[in-house]
N, C-alpha and C positions, 0 to 999 in steps of 0.2 A: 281694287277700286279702279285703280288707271285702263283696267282692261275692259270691264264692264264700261267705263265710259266711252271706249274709243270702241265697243261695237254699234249696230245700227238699231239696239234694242233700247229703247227709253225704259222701259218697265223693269229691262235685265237690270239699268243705270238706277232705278230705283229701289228693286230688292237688293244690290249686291251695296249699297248706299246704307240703306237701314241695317243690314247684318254687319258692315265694317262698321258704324257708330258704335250698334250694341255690343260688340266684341270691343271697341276702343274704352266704353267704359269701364266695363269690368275686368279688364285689363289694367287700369288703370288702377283702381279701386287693391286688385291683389297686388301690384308692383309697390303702390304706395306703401300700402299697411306692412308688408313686406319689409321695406327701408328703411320707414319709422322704425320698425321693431329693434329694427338689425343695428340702427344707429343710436337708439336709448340702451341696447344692451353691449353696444361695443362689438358684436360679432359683425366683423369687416368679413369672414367668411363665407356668411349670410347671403349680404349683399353681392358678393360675386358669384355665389351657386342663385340669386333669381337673377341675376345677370345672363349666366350662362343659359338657364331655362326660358327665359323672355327669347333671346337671339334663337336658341333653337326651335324653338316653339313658332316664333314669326320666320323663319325660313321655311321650316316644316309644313306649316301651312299656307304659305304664299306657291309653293311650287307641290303640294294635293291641289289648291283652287285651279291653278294654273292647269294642269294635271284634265281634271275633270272638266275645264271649258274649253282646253280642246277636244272632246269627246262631245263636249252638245253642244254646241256652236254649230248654227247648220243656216243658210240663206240668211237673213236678213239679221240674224244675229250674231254673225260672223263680225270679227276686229275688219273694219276698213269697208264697210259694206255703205254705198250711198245710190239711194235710188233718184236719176234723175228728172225725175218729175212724169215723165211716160210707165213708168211704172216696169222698167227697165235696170240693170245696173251696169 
């Protein structure tokens, strides 16, 4: 998300906005149910194998996004791009 907002693309700030929510929820929704489970049955196990898979899971895909927006990042949607008013950067 941090990345998409610090380039010069509003639109990029607004798709890559709508897919980190909808990933935030269901994300959310598996971790939960997850936990509950693990904590009404006692398996402490549990909870640290979705532990382990949450942390790899969001490393894993912070650095494929990463990954793939340096490859399309190009003018104006590049990180740090400000055009100043001439239509110049």
């Amino acid at each position: 998300m941090g990345r998409a907002r610090a380039s010069g693309s509003i639109k990029w700030n607004a798709v890559a906005q709508a897919a980190s929510s909808v990933l935030w929820i269901v994300n959310q929704l598996v971790i939960i149910g997850s936990v509950f489970e693990a904590m009404r049955s006692g398996d402490w196990e549990l909870v640290g194998f979705v532990a382990l898979i949450y942390v790899t899971a969001s490393v894993a895909g912070s650095v494929f996004s990463h990954w793939i927006l340096l490859r399309i990042e190009k003018d104006s949607m590049r990180v740090g791009y400000y055009e100043d008013g001439n239509g110049t950067s």
